[in-house]
C-alpha positions as CSV (number, residue, x, y, z in Angstrom):
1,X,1.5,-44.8,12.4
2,X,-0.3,-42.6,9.3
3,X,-0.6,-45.0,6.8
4,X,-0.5,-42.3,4.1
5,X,2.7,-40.0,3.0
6,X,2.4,-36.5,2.7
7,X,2.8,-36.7,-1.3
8,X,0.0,-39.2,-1.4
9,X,-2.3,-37.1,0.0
10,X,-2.3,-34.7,-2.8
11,X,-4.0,-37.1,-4.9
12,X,-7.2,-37.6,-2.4
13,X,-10.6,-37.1,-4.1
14,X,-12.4,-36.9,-0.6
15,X,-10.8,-35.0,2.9
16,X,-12.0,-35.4,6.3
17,X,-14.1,-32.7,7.3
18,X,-12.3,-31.8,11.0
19,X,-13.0,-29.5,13.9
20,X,-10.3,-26.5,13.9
21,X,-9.7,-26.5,17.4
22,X,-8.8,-29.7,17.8
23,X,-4.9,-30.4,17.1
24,X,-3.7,-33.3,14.7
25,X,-2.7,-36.5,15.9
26,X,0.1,-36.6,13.2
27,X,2.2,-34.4,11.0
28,X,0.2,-36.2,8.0
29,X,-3.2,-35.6,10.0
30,X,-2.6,-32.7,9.9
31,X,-1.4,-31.3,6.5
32,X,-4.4,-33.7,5.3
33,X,-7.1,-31.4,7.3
34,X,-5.2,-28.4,5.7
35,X,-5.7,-29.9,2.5
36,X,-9.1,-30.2,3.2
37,X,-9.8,-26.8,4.1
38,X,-8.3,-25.7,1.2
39,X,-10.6,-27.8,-1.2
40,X,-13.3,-26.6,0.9
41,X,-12.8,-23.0,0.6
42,X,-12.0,-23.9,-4.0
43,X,-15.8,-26.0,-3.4
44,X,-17.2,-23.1,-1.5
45,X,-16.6,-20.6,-4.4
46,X,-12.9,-19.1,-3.3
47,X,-10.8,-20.4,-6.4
48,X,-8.9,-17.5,-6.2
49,X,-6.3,-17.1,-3.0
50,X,-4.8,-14.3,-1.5
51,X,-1.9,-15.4,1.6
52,X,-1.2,-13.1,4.1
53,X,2.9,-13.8,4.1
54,X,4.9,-12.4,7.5
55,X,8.3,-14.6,7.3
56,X,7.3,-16.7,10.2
57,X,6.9,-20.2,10.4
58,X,3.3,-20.4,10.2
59,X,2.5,-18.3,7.4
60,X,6.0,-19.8,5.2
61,X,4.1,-22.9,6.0
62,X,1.1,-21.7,5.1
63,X,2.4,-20.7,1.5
64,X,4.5,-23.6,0.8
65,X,1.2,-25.7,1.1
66,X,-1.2,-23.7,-1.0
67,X,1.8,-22.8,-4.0
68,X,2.4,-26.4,-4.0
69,X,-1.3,-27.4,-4.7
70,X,-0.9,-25.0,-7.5
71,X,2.2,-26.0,-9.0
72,X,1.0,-29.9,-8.6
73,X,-2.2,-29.0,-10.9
74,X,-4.7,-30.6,-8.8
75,X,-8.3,-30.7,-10.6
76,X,-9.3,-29.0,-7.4
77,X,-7.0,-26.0,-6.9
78,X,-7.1,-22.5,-7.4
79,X,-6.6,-20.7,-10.6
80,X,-4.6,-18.3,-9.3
81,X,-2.2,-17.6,-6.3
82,X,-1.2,-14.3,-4.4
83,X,1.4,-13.8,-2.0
84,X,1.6,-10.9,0.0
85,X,4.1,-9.6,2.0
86,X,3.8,-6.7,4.5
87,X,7.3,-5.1,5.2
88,X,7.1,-2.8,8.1
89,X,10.4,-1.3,7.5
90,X,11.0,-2.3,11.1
91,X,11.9,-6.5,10.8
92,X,14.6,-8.0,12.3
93,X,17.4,-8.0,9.6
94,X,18.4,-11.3,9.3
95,X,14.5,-12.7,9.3
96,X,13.9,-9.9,6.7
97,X,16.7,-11.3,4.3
98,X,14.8,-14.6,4.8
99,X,11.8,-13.4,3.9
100,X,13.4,-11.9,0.7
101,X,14.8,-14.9,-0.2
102,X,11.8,-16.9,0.1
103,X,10.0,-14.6,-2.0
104,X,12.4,-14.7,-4.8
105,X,12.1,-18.0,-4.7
106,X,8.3,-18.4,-5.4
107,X,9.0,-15.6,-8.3
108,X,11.8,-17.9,-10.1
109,X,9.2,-21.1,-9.1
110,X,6.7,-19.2,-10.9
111,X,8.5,-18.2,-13.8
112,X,9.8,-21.7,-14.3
113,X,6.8,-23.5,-14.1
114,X,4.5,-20.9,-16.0
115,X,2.7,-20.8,-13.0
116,X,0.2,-17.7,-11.9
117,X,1.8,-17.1,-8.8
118,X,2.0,-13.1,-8.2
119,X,4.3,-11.8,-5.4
120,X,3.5,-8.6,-3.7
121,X,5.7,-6.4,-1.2
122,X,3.6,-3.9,0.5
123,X,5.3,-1.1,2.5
124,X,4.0,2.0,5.0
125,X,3.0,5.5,3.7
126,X,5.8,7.3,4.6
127,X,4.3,9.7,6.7
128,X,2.7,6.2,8.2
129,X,6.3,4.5,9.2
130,X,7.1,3.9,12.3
131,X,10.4,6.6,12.4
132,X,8.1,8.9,10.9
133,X,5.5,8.8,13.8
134,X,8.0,8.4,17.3
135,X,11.0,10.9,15.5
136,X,8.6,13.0,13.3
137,X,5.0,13.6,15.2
138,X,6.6,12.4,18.3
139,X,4.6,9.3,19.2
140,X,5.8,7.7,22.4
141,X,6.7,3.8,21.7
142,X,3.5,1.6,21.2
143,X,2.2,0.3,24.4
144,X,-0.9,-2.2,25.2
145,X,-3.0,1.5,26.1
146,X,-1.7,3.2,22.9
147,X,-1.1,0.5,20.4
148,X,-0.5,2.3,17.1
149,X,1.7,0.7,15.8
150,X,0.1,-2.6,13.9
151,X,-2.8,-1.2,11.6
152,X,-0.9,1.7,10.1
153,X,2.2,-0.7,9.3
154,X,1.1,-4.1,8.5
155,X,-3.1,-4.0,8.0
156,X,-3.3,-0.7,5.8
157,X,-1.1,-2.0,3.4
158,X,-2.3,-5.2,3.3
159,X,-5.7,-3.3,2.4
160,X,-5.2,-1.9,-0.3
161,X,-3.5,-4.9,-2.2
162,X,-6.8,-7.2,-1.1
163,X,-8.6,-3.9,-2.1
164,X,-7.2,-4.0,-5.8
165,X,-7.5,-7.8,-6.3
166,X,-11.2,-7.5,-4.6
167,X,-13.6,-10.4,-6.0
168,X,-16.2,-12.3,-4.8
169,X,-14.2,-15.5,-5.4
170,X,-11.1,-14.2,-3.6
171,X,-10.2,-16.0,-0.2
172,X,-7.9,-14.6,1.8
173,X,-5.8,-17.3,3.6
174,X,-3.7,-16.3,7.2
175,X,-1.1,-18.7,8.9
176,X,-2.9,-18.0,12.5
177,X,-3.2,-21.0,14.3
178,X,-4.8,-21.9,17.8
179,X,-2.7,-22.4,21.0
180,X,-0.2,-19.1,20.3
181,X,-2.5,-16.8,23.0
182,X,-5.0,-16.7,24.9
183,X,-6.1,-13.4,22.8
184,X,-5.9,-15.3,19.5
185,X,-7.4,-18.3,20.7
186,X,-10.2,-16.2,21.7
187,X,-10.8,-14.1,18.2
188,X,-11.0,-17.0,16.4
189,X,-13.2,-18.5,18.4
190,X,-15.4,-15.9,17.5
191,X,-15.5,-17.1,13.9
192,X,-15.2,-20.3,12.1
193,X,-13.8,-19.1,8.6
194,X,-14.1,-15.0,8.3
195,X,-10.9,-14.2,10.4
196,X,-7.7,-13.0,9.8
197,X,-4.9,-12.4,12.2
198,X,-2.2,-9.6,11.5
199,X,1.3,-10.6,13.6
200,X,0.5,-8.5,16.9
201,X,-3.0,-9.9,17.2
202,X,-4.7,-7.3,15.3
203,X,-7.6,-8.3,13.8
204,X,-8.4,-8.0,10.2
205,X,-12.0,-9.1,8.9
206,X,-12.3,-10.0,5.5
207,X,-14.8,-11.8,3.7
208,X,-13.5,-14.9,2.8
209,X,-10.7,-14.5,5.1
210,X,-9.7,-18.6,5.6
211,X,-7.4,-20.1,8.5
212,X,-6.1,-23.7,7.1
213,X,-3.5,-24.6,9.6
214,X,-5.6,-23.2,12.5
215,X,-5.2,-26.7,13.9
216,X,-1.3,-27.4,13.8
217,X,0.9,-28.6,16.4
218,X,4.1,-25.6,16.6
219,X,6.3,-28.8,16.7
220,X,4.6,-30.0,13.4
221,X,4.9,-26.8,11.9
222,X,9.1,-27.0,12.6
223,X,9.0,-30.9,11.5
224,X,7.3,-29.8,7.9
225,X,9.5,-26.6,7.5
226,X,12.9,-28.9,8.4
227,X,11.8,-32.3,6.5
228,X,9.3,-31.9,3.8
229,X,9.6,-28.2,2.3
230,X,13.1,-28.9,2.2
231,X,12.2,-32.2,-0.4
232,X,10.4,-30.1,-2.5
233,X,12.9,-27.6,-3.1
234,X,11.8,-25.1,-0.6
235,X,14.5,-22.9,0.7
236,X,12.6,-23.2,4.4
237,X,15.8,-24.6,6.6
238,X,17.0,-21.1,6.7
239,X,13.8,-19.9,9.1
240,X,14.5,-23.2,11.1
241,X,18.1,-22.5,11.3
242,X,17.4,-19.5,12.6
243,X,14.4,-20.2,14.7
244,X,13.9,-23.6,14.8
245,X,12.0,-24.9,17.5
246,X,10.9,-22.3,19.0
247,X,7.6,-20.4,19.9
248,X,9.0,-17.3,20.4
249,X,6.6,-14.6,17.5
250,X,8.5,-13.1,14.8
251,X,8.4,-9.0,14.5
252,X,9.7,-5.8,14.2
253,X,13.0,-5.5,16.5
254,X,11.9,-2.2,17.7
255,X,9.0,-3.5,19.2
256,X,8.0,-2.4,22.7
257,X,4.8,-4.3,23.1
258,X,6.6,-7.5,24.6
259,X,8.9,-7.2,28.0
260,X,11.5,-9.2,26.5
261,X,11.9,-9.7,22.4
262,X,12.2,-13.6,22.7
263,X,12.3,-13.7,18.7
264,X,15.7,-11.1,18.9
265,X,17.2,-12.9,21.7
266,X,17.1,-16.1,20.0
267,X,18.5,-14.2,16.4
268,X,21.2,-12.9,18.4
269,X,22.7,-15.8,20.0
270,X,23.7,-17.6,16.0
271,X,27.0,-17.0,15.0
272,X,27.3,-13.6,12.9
273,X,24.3,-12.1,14.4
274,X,26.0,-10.2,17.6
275,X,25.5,-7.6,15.9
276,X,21.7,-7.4,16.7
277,X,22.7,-6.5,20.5
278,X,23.3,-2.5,19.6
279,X,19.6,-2.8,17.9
280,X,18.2,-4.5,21.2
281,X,20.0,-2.1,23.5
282,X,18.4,1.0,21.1
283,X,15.1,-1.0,21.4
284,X,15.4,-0.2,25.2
285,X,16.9,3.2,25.3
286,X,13.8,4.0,22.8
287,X,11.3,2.5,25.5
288,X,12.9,4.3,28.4
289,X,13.4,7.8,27.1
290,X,9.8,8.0,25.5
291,X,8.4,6.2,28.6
292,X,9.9,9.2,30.3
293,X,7.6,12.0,31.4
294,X,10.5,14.8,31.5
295,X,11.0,13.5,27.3
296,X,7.2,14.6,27.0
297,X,5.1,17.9,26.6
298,X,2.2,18.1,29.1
299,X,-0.7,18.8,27.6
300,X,-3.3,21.1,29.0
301,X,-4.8,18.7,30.6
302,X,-1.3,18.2,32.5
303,X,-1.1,14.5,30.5
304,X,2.0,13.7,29.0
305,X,1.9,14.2,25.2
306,X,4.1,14.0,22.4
307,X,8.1,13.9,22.7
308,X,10.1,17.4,23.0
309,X,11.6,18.3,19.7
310,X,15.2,18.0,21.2
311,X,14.1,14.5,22.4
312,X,13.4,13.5,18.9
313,X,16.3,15.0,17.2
314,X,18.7,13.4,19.6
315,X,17.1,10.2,19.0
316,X,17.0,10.9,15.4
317,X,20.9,11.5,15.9
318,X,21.1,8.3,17.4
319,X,19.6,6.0,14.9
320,X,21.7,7.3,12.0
321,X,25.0,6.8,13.9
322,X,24.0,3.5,14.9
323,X,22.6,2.8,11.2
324,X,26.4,3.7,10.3
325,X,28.0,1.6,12.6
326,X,26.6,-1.1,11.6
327,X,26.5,-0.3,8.3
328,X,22.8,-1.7,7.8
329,X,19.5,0.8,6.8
330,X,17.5,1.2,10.1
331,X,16.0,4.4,8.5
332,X,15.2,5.2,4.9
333,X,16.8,8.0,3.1
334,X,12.5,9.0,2.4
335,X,11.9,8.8,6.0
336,X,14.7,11.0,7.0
337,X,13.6,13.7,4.9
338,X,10.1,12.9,5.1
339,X,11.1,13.8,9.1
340,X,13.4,17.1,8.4
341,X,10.2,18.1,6.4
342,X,7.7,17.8,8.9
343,X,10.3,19.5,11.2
344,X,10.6,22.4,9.2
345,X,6.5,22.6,8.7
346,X,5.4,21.6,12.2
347,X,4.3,25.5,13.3
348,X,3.4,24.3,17.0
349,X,6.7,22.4,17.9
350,X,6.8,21.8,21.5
351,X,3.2,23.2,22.0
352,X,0.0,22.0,21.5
């Protein structure tokens, strides 16, 4: 039994120092070795913090813990807070209304408590988004050979935020923790303190770059999110209605990295989200058709190359009479013509 409660251990003047790879024994042990890190990194010169925000449960964990250091005024704590949120345009809708909410919520925390919390929503270049790239240049789906996908979506926009609030007392804290995979596990191995993780495994280095729940339990991360956030007036029981318990890794629902989109499946099957079937069946078709060698110009080296322009316009077709159906915004008015643009410029068409 941890002798301590979570709202105690705000008020330590000394932390443990811990080994990240090793798990907690407790939920308490736990969120006191974050707490730690987090006093180390203020010690070490980061007073400034920078969270890499996804929607998941590791990095809403991740955020509820360092804003609420902030808004607690501990002698210790940062003087500053920002939250940054990478929308790839591609989320699965209900976790991206989540994540929405959850931001708004930190905004109106922030407002009410005078607090210097900034929130920042960072999206793809339009020429950069995904729709743009498979329906525009004619990219085939990502795959583990070709994986495109994760730097020009999520890292490059994370960039240039970190890149405009650059400072040599900026850390930049990610909700990756050990146990998810093998390849995680193994990257931050590689590094005590300068790694970051983007959601597909890609790394990003930063200096500075800090991983304070590295050492969680998944079950303690669901406990936290369902019992204490809640206390606290964090609006995190709508993540664990929807994924509660669960490993399964949050992402876009056109992804075609994974065989099977656990994270979808388990979306789908809470009453009022049926509707996410027609987005995993287009998820397939999208896989199938550009995974299709007859969908593809050979290039002269007889290799299959980008998609045939009629192959792109009927998926184009496609998307937009799905988007109507269900009467939510699967592709931006911007990427659309963004798209008919590049059409109408592209002088080598089905040629290379």
């Amino acid at each position: 039994m941890y002798k301590k409660s979570i709202d105690d251990l705000f008020n330590q003047e000394v932390f443990p120092l811990s080994d990240a790879k090793t798990p907690g024994r407790t939920l308490e042990d736990s969120f006191e070795r974050s707490l730690g890190k987090l006093y180390q990194a203020v010690s070490g010169g980061y007073s400034h913090w920078a969270i890499t925000y996804s929607g998941g449960k590791d990095s809403t964990l991740l955020t509820v813990l360092a804003c609420e250091v902030l808004k607690r005024r501990l002698p210790w704590g940062p003087y500053a807070v920002d939250v940054i949120y990478s929308d790839t345009l591609q989320e699965i809708p209900p976790m991206h209304e989540i994540a929405l909410n959850f931001l708004n919520h930190i905004k109106q925390l922030a407002q009410e408590n005078e607090l210097p919390i900034s929130v920042h929503i960072t999206q793809p270049d339009w020429q950069q988004t995904f729709w743009f790239l498979i329906l525009g240049k004619g990219y085939p789906a990502p795959h583990r050979r070709f994986w495109w996908c994760t730097e020009r979506l999520k890292i490059k926009p994370v960039k240039k935020v970190l890149q405009n609030l650059s400072a040599t007392n900026t850390g930049v804290l990610t909700g990756v923790r050990f146990g998810e995979s093998d390849r995680r596990d193994g990257r931050l191995k590689q590094s005590a303190t300068c790694l970051g993780v983007g959601e597909c495994g890609q790394v990003l280095r930063y200096q500075g770059a800090l991983a304070p729940i590295a050492h969680w339990k998944t079950c303690q991360v669901w406990d936290f999110l369902a019992i204490y956030a809640p206390l606290w007036g964090w609006p995190t029981d709508k993540v664990v209605n929807l994924y509660g318990d669960t490993s399964a890794r949050f992402g876009c629902w056109t992804c075609t990295l994974v065989d099977k989109d656990r994270a979808l499946e388990i979306a789908m099957q809470r009453n009022g989200n049926e509707y996410l079937r027609h987005l995993a069946d287009f998820r397939q078709k999208l896989l199938e058709v550009t995974s299709d060698p007859t969908s593809r110009i050979l290039r002269p080296n007889g290799v299959p190359g980008k998609l045939k322009m009629k192959v792109r316009q009927r998926l184009m077709e496609e998307l937009i009479g799905l988007q109507e159906k269900l009467r939510l915004v699967l592709i931006r008015d911007e990427e659309i013509q963004a798209i008919q643009n590049f059409w109408s410029q592209d002088e080598k068409g089905d040629s290379y």
